[in-house]
C-alpha positions in Angstrom: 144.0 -56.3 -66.1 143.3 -57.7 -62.4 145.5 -61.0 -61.6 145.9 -63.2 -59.1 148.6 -61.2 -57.9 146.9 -57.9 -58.5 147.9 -55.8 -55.3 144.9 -55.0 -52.9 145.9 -51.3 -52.6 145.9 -51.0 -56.3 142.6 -53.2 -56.8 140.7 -50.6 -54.2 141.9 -47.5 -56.1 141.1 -48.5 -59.7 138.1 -50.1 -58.3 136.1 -49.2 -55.5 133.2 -51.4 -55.9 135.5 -54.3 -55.6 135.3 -53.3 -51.3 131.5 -54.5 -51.4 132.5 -57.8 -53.8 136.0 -58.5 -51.5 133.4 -57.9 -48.1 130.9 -60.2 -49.2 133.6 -62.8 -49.3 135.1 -62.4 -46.2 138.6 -61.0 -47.5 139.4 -57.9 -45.4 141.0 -54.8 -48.3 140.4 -52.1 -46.1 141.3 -51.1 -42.4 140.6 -47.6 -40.9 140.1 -46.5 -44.6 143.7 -47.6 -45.9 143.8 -50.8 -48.2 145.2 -53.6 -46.7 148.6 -55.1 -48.3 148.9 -57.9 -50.2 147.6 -59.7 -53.1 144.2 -60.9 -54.3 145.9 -64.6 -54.1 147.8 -63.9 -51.0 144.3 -62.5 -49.4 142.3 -65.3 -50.8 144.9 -68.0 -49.2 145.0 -66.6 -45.9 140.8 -67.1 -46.1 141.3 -70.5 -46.7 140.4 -70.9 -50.5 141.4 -73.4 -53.0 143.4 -72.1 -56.3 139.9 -72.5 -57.8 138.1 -70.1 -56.0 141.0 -67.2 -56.1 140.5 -68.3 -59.6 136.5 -67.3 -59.6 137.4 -64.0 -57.8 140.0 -62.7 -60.2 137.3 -63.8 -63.0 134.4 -61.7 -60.6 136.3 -58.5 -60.3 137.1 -58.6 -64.1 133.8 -58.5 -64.9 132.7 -56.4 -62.5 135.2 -54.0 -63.8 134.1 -54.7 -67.1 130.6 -52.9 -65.8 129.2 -56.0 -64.5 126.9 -56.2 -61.1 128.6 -57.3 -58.2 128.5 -61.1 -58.2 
């Protein structure tokens, strides 16, 4: 199940289409091809957003891994 403090690296290999969903949001999980380190949370703190919105993320990428459209 993807947390808060799911790893980016294993976010991007279980699921790809998160890239496109973590893009659109500004949070960087790739860099010359290689998945950046660090955690959804740590990722989502460094861009600045509230507890709330890493909160709305790990709930996005659930359902999207779930079969869900991108958000």
């Amino acid at each position: 199940m993807i947390e808060r403090n799911t790893l980016i690296e294993d976010l991007v290999r279980e699921l790809p289409k998160a890239v496109g969903y973590l893009r659109k949001r500004g949070i960087k999980c790739l860099a010359c091809g290689e998945p950046i380190w660090g955690t959804i949370e740590s990722s989502g703190k460094q861009k600045g957003f509230t507890d709330e919105e890493v909160d709305r993320i790990v709930e996005d990428l659930r359902a999207l891994q779930k079969g869900g459209n991108d958000p």
